[in-house]
GUVOVO-603621 format. One record per residue (C-alpha): residue number from 1; y, x, z. Coordinates in steps of 0.25 Angstrom, whole numbers, plus 5000, padded with zeros to 4 digits. Example, Ala and Ser with C-alpha at 12.3 -4.5 7.8 and 13.67 -1.06 7.14 Angstrom:
residues 2
<atom><num>1</num><north>4982</north><east>5049</east><up>5031</up></atom>
<atom><num>2</num><north>4996</north><east>5055</east><up>5029</up></atom>
This chain:
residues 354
<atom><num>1</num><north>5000</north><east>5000</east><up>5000</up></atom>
<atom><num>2</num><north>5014</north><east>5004</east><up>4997</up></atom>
<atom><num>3</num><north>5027</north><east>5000</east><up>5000</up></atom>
<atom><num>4</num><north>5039</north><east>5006</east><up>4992</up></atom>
<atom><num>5</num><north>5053</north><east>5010</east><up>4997</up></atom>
<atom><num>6</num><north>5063</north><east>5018</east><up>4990</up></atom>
<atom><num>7</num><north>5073</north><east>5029</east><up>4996</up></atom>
<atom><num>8</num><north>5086</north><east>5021</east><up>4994</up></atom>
<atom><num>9</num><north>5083</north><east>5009</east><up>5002</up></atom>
<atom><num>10</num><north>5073</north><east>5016</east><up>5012</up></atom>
<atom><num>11</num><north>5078</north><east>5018</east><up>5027</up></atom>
<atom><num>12</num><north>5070</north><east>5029</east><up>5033</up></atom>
<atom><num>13</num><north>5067</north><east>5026</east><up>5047</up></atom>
<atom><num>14</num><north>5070</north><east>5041</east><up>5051</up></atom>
<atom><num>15</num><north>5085</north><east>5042</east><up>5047</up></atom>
<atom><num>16</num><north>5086</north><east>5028</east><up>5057</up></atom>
<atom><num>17</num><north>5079</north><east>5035</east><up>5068</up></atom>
<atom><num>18</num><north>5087</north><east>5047</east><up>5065</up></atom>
<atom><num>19</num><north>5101</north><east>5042</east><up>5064</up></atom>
<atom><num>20</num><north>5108</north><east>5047</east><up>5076</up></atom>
<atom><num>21</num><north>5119</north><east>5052</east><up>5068</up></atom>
<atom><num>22</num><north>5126</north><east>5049</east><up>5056</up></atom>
<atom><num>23</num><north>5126</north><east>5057</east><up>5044</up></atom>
<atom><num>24</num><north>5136</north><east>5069</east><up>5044</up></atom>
<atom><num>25</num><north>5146</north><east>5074</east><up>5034</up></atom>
<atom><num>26</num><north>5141</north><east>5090</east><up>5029</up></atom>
<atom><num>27</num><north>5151</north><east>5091</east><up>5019</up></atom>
<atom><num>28</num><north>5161</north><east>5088</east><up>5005</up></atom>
<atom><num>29</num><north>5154</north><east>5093</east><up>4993</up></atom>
<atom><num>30</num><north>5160</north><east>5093</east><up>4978</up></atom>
<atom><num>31</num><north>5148</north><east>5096</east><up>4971</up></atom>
<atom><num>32</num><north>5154</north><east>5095</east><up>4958</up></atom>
<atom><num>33</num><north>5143</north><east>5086</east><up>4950</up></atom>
<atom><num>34</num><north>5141</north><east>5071</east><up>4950</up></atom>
<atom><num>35</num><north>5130</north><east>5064</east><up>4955</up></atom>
<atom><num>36</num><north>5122</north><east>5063</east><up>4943</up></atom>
<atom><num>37</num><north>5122</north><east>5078</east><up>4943</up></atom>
<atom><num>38</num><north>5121</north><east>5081</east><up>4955</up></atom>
<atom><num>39</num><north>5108</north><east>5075</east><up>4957</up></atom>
<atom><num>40</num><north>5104</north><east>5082</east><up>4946</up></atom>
<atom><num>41</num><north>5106</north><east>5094</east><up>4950</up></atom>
<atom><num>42</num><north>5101</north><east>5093</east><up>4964</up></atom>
<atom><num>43</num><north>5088</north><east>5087</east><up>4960</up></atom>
<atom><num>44</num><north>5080</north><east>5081</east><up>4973</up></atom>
<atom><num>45</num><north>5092</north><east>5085</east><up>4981</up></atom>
<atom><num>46</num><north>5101</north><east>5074</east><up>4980</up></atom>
<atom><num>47</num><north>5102</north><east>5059</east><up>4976</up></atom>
<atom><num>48</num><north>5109</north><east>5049</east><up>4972</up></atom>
<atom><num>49</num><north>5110</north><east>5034</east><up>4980</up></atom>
<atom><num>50</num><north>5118</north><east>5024</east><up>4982</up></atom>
<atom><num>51</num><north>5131</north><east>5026</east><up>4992</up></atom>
<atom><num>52</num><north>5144</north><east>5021</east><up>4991</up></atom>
<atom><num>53</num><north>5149</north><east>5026</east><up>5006</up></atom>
<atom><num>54</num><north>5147</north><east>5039</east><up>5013</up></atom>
<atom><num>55</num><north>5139</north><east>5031</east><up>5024</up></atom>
<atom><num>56</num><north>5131</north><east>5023</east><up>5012</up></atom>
<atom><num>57</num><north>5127</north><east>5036</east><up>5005</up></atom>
<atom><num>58</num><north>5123</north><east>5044</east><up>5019</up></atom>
<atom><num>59</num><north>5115</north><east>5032</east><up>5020</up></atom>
<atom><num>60</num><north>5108</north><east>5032</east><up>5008</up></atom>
<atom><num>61</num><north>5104</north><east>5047</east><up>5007</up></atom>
<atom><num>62</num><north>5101</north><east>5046</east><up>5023</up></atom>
<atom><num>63</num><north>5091</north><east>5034</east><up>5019</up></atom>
<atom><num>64</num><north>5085</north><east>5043</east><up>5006</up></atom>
<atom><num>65</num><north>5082</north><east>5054</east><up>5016</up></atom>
<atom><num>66</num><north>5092</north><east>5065</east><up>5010</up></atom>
<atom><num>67</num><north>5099</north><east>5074</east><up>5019</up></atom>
<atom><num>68</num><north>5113</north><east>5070</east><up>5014</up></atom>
<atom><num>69</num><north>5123</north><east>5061</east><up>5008</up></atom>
<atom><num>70</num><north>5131</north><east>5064</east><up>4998</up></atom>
<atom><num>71</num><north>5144</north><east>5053</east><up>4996</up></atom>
<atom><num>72</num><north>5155</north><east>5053</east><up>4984</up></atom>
<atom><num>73</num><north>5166</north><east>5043</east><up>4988</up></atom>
<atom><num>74</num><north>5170</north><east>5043</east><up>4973</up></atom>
<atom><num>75</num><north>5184</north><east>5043</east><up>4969</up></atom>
<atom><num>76</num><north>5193</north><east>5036</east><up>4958</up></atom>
<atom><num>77</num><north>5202</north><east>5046</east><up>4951</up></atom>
<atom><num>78</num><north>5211</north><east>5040</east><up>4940</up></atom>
<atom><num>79</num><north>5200</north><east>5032</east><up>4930</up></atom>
<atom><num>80</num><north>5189</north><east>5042</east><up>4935</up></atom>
<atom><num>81</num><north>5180</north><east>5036</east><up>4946</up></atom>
<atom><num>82</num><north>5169</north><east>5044</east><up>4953</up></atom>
<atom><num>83</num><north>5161</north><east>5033</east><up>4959</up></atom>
<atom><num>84</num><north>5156</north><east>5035</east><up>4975</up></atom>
<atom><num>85</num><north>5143</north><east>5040</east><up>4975</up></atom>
<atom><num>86</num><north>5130</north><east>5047</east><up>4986</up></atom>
<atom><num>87</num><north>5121</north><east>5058</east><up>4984</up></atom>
<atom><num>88</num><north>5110</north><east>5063</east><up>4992</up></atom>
<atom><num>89</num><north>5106</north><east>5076</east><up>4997</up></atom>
<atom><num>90</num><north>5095</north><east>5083</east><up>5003</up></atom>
<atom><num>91</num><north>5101</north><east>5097</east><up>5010</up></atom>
<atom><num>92</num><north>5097</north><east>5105</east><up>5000</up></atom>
<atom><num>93</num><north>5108</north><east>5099</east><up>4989</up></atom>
<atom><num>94</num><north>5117</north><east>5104</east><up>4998</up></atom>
<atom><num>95</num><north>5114</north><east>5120</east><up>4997</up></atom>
<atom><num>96</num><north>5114</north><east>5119</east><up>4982</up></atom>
<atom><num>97</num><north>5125</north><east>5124</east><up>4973</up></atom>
<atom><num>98</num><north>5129</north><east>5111</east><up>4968</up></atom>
<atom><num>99</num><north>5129</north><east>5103</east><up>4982</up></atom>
<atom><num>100</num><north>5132</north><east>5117</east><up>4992</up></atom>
<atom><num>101</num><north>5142</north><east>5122</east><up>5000</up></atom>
<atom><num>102</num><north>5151</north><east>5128</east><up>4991</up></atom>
<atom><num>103</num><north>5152</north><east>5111</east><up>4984</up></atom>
<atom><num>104</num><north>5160</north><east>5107</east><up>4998</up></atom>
<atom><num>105</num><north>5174</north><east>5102</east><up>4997</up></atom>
<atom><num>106</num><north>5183</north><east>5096</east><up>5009</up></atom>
<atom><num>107</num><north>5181</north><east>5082</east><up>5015</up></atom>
<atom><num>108</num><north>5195</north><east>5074</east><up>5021</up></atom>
<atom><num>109</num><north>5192</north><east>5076</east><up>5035</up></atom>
<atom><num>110</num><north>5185</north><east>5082</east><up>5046</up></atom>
<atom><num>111</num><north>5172</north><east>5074</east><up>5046</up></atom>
<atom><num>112</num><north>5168</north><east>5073</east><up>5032</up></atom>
<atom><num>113</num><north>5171</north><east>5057</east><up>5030</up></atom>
<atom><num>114</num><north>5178</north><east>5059</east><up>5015</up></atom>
<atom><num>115</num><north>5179</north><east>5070</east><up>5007</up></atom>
<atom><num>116</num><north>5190</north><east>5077</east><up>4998</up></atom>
<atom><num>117</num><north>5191</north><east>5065</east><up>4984</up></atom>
<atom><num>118</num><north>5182</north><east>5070</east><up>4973</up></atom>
<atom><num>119</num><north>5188</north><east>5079</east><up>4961</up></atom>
<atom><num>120</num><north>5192</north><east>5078</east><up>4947</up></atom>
<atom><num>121</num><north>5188</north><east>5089</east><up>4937</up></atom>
<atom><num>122</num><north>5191</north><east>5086</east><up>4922</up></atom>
<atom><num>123</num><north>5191</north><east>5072</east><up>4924</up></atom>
<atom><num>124</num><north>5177</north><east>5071</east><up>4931</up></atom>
<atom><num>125</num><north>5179</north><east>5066</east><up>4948</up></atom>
<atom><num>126</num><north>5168</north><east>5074</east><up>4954</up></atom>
<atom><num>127</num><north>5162</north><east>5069</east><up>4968</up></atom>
<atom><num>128</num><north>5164</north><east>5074</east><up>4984</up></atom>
<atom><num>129</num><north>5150</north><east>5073</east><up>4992</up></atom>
<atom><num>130</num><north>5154</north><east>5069</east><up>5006</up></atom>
<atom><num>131</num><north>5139</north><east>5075</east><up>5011</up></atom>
<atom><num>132</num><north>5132</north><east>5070</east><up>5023</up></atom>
<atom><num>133</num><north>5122</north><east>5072</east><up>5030</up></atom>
<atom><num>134</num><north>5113</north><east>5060</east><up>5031</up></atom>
<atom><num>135</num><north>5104</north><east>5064</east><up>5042</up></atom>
<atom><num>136</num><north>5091</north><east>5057</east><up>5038</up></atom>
<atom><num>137</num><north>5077</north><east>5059</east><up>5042</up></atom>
<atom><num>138</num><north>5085</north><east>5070</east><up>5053</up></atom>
<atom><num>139</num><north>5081</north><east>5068</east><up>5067</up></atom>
<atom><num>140</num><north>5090</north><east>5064</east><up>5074</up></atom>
<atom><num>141</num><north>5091</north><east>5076</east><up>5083</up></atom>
<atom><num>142</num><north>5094</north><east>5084</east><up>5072</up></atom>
<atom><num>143</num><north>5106</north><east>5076</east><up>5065</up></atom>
<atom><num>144</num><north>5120</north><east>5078</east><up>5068</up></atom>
<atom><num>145</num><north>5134</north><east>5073</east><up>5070</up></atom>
<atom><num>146</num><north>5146</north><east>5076</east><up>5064</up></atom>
<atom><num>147</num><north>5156</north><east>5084</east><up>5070</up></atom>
<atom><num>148</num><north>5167</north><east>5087</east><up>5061</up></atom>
<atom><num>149</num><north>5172</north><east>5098</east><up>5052</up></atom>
<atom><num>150</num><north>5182</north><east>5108</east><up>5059</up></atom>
<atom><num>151</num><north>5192</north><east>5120</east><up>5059</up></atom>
<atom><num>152</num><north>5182</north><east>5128</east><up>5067</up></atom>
<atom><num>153</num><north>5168</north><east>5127</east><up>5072</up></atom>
<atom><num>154</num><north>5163</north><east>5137</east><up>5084</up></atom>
<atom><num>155</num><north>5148</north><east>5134</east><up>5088</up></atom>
<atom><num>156</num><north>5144</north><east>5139</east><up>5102</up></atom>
<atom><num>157</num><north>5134</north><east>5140</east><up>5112</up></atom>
<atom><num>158</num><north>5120</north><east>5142</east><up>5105</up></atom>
<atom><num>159</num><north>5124</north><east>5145</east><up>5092</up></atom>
<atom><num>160</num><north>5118</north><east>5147</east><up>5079</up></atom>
<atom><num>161</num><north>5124</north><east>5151</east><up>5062</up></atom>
<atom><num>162</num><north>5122</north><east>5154</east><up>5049</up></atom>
<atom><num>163</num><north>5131</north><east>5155</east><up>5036</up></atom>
<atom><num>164</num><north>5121</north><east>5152</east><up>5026</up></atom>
<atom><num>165</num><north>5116</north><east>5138</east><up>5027</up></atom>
<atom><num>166</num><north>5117</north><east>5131</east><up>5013</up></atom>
<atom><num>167</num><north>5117</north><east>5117</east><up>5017</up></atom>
<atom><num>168</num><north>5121</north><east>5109</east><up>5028</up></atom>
<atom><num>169</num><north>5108</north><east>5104</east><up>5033</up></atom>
<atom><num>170</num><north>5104</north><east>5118</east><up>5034</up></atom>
<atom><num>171</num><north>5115</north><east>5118</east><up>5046</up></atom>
<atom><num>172</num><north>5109</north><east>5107</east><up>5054</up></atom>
<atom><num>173</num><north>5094</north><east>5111</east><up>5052</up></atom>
<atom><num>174</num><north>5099</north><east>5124</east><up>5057</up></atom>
<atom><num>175</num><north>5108</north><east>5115</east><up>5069</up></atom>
<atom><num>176</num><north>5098</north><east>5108</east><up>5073</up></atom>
<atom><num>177</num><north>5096</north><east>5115</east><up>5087</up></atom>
<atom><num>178</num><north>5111</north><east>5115</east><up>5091</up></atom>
<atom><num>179</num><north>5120</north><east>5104</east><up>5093</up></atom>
<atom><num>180</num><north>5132</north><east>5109</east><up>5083</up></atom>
<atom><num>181</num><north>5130</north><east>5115</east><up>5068</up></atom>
<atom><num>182</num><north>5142</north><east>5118</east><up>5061</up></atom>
<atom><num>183</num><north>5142</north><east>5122</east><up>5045</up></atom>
<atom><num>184</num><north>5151</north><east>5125</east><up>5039</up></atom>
<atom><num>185</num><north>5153</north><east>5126</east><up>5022</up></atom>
<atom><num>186</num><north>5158</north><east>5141</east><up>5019</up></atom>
<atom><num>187</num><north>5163</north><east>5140</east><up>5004</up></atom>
<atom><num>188</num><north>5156</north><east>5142</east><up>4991</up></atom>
<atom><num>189</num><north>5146</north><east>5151</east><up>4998</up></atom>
<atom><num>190</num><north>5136</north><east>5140</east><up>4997</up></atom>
<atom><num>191</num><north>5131</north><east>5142</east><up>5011</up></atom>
<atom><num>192</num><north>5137</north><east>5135</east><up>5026</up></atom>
<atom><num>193</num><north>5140</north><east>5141</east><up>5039</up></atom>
<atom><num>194</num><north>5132</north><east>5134</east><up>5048</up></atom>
<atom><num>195</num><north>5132</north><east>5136</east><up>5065</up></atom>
<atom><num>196</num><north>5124</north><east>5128</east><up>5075</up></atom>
<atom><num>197</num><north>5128</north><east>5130</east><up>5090</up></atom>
<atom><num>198</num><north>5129</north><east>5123</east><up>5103</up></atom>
<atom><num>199</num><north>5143</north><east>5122</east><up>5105</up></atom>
<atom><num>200</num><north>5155</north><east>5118</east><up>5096</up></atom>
<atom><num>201</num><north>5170</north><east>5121</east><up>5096</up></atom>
<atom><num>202</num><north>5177</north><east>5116</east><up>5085</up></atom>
<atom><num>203</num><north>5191</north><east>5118</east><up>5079</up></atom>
<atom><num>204</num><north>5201</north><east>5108</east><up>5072</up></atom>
<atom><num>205</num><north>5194</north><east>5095</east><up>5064</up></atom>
<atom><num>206</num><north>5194</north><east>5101</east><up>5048</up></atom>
<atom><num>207</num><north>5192</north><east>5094</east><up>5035</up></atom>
<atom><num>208</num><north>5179</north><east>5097</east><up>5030</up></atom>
<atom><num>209</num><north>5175</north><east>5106</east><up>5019</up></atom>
<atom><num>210</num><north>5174</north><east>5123</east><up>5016</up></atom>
<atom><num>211</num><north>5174</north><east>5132</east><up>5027</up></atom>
<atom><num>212</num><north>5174</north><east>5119</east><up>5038</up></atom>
<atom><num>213</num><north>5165</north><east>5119</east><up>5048</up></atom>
<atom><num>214</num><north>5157</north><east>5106</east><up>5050</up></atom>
<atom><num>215</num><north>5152</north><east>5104</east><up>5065</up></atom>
<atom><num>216</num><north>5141</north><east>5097</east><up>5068</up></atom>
<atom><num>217</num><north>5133</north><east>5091</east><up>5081</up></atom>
<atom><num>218</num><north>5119</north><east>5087</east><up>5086</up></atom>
<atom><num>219</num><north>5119</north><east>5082</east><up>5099</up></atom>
<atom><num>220</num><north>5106</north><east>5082</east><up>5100</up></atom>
<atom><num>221</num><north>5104</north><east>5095</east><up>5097</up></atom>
<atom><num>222</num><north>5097</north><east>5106</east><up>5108</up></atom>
<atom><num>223</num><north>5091</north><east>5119</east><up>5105</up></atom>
<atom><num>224</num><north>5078</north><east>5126</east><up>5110</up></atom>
<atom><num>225</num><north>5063</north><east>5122</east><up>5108</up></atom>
<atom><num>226</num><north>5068</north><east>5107</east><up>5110</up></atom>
<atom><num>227</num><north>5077</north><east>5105</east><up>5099</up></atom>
<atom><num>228</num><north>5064</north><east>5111</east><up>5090</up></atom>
<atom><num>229</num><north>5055</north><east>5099</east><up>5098</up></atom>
<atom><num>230</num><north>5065</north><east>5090</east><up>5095</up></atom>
<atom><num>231</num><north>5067</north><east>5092</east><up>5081</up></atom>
<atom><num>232</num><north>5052</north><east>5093</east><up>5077</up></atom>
<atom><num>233</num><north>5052</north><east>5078</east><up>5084</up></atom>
<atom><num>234</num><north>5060</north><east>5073</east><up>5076</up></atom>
<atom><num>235</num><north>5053</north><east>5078</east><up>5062</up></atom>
<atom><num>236</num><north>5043</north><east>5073</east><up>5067</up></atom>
<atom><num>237</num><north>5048</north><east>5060</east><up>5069</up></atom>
<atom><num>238</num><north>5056</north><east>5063</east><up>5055</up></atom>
<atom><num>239</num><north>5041</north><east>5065</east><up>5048</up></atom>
<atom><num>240</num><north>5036</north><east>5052</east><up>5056</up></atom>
<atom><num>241</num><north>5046</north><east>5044</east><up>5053</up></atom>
<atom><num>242</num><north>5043</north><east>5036</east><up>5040</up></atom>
<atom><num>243</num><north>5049</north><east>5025</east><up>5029</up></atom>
<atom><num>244</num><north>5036</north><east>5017</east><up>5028</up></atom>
<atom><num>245</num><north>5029</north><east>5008</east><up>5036</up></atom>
<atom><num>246</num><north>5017</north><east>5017</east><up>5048</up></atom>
<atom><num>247</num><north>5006</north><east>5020</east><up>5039</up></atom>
<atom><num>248</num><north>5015</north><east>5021</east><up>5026</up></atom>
<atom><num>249</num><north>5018</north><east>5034</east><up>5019</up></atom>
<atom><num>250</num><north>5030</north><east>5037</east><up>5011</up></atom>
<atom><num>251</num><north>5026</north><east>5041</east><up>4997</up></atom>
<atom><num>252</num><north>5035</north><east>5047</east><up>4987</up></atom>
<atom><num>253</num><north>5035</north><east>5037</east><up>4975</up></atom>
<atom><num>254</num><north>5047</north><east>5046</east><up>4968</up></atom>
<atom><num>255</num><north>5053</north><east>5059</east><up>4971</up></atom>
<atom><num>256</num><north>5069</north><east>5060</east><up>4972</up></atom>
<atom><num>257</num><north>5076</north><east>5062</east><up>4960</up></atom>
<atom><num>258</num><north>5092</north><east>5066</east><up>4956</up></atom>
<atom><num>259</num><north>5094</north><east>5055</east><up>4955</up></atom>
<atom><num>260</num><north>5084</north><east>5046</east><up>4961</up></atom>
<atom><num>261</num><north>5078</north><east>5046</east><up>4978</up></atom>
<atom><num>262</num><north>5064</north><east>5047</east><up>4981</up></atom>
<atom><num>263</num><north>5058</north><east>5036</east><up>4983</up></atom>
<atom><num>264</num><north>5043</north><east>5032</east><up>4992</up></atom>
<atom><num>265</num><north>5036</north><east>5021</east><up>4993</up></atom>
<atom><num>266</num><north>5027</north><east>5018</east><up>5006</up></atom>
<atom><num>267</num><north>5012</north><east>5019</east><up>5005</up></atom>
<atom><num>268</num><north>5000</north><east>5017</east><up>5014</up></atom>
<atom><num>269</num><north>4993</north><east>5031</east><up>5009</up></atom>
<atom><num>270</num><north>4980</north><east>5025</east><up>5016</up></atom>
<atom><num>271</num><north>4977</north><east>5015</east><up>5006</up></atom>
<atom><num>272</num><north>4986</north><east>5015</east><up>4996</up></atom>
<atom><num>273</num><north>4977</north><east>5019</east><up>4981</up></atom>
<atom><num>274</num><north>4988</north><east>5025</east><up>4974</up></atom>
<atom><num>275</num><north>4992</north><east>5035</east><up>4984</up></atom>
<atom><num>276</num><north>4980</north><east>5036</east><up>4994</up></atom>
<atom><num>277</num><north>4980</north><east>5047</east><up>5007</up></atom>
<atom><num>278</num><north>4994</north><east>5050</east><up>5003</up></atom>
<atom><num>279</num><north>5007</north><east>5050</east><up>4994</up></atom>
<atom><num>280</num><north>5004</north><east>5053</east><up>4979</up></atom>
<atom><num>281</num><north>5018</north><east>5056</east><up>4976</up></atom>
<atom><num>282</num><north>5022</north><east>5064</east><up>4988</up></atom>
<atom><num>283</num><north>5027</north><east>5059</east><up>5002</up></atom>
<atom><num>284</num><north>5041</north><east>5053</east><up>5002</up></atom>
<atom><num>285</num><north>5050</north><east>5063</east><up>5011</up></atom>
<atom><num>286</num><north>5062</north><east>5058</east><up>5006</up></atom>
<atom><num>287</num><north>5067</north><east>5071</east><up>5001</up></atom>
<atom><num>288</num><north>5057</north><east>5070</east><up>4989</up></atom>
<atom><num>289</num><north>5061</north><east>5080</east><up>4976</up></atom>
<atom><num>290</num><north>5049</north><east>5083</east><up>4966</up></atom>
<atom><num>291</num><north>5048</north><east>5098</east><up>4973</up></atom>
<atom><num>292</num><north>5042</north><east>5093</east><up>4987</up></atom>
<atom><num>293</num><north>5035</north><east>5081</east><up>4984</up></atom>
<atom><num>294</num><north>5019</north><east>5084</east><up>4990</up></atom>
<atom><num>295</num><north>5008</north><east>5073</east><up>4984</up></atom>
<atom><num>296</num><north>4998</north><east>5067</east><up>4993</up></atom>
<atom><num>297</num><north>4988</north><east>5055</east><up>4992</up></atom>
<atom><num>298</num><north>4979</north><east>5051</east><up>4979</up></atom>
<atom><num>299</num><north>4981</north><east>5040</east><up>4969</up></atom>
<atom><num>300</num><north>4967</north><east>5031</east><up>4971</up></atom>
<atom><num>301</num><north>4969</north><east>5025</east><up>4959</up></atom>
<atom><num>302</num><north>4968</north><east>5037</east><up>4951</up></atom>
<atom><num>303</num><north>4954</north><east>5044</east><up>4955</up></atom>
<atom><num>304</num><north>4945</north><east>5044</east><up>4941</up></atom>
<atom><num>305</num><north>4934</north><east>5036</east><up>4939</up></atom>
<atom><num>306</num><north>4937</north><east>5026</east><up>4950</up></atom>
<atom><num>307</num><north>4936</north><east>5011</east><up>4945</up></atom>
<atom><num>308</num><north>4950</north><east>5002</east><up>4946</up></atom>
<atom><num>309</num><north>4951</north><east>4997</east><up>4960</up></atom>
<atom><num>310</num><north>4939</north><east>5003</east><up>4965</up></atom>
<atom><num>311</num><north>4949</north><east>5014</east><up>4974</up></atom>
<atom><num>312</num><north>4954</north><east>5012</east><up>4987</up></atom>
<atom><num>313</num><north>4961</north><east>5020</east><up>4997</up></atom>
<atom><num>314</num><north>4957</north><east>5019</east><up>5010</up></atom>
<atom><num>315</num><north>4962</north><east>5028</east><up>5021</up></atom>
<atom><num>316</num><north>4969</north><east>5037</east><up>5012</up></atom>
<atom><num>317</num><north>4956</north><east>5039</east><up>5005</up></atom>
<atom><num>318</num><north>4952</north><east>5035</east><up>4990</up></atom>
<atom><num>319</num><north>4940</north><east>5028</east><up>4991</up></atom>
<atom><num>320</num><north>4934</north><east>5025</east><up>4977</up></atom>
<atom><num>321</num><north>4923</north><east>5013</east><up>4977</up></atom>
<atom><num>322</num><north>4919</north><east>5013</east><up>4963</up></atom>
<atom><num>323</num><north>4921</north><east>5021</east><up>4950</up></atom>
<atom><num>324</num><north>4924</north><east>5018</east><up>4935</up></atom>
<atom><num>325</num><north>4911</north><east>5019</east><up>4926</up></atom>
<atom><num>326</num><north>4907</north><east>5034</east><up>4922</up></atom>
<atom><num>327</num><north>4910</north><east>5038</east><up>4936</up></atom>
<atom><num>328</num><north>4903</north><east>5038</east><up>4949</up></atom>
<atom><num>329</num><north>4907</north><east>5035</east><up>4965</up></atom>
<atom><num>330</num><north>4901</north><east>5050</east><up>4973</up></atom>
<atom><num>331</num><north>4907</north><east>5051</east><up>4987</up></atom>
<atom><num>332</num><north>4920</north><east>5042</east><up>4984</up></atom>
<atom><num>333</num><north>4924</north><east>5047</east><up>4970</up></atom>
<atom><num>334</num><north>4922</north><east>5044</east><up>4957</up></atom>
<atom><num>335</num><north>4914</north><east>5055</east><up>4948</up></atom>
<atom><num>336</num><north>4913</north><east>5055</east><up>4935</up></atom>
<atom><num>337</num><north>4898</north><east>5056</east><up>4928</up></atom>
<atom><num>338</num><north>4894</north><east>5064</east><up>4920</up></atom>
<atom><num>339</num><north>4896</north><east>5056</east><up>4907</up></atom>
<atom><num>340</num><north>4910</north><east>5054</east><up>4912</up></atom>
<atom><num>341</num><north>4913</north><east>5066</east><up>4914</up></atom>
<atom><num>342</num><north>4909</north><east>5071</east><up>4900</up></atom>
<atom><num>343</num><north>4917</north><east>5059</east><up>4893</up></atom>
<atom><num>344</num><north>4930</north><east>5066</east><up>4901</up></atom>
<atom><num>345</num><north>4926</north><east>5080</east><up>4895</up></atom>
<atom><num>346</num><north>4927</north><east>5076</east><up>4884</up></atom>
<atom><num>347</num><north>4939</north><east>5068</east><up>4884</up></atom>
<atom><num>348</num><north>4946</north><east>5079</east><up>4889</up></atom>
<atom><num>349</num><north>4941</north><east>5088</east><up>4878</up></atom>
<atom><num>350</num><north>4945</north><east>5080</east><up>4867</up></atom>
<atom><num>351</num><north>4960</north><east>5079</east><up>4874</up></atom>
<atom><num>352</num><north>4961</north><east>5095</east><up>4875</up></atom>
<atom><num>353</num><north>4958</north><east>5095</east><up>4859</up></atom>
<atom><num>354</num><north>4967</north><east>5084</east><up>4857</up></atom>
């Protein structure tokens, strides 16, 4: 049995157990392509849906499983109008040339809310990404609030850095133990400087943008041997946490395109023929691109020699009760005899001469 959801209107149960926070602004990016494009050239990456609001998009990509939203407010410049639009992102868009650090340009304030208007360059109004962190399918010890951009940031206590992090969600993997991580977006070298610490002393509120650091907390956050307990808990929970009914599994019907989501239908793999002791296309993980996708199960209907309608499965097991003519039942599969076997042979010479 099966029941089939798609990614767009599915509601993971993990991102409503898991939303203690809101999601958080990471950055103003002026990636220079259009949407169409920008698909294309991030492959499985990034997505398009449908989001007319900041809180709409964030919404949508939160419920699609992607790491982050990705809002264009549109603008209307003379007769040329650049429609609003939301792409989503998994984290590695945003360490690639065209979506990286060196794309980010200035927001309007001091917490990321709007951006700086799109530009114009020979007559074509190209889109600002207000990008958000979603925080689905993050437990919820391990998400975070939003602090603000400032002057100056100066993280104390227990304290940790680097300068060579290359997407945001890099800093709060690397924060998770500590209750402030700060990054912040050093240029056109393509990398961030990102600090975790214990205690934070700030300057002056700052427009966000190049060179500003970005503060973040975690109240939850401790550090030692129980934070680890803790955050291997929660993945737990994450990992048992499920879009299908208890007994259900969620099974990859298509694989996320540039232009399209992944989408998985729910199936009971202990007796369903077409995909029997596991999922023939690959287990939906909602962050499904043609490189990572591992096959399971076994198509009942497909084993040779069975007769139509004489295939069940059972457990999660094929079991095969009788067999087409020229072939014969031994320990629960169908063989071919001799006869058979030499009508095949033959067949397949004839078609390697052909």
């Amino acid at each position: 049995m099966k029941v089939s959801f798609f990614i767009a209107a599915a509601l993971s149960l993990i991102q409503a157990a898991s939303a203690a926070n809101a999601p958080v602004f990471v950055g103003c990016y002026a990636p220079g392509l259009l949407e169409g494009l920008l698909t294309s050239t991030l492959g499985g990456l990034v997505g398009t849906v449908v989001g007319t609001t900041q809180a709409s998009c964030n919404t949508a990509c939160g419920n699609a499983n992607f790491e982050y939203a990705m809002f264009n407010v549109g603008i209307t410049i003379g007769i040329i109008t650049l429609l609003p639009s939301c792409v989503c992102a998994q984290s590695g868009a945003l360490g690639t040339t065209t979506l990286g650090e060196g794309k980010i340009v200035s927001a309007q304030d001091s917490t990321g809310v709007s951006c700086i208007p799109p530009g114009v360059t020979l007559g074509v109004i190209y889109p600002i990404y207000n990008i958000q962190r979603t925080q689905a399918a993050v437990a919820t010890a391990d998400q975070v609030a939003l602090s603000g951009c400032f002057s100056t940031v100066t993280l104390s206590g227990t304290t940790t850095s680097t300068s060579s992090i290359t997407n945001p969600e890099a800093c709060f993997t690397k924060c998770l133990d500590w209750k402030y991580a700060t990054f912040t977006p050093v240029g056109a070298s393509g990398t961030y400087s990102c600090t975790c610490g214990t205690v934070a002393t700030t300057g002056a509120s700052a427009t966000c943008g190049v060179n500003v650091p970005i503060l973040y907390n975690n109240a939850l956050a401790v550090t030692g041997a129980m934070s680890r307990r803790r955050r291997q808990a929660a993945a737990i929970a994450a990992r048992n946490a499920k879009n299908c009914p208890a007994s259900y599994s969620e099974c990859l019907v298509n694989a996320a395109t540039p232009t399209t989501l992944a989408s998985f239908e729910c199936i009971d793999t202990q007796t369903e023929l077409e995909s029997c002791g596991g999922c023939v296309n690959g287990v939906y993980t909602g962050q499904d691109t043609a490189s990572n996708i591992t096959s399971s199960g076994v198509d009942c209907t497909a084993i040779p020699g069975v007769s139509f309608g004489s295939v069940s499965c059972v457990r999660g097991q094929c079991v095969v009760s009788r067999c087409r003519r020229g072939y014969h039942l031994i320990d629960g599969t169908c063989e071919a005899d001799d006869a058979t076997l030499k009508i095949q042979d033959g067949s397949s010479y004839f078609k390697r001469l052909l």
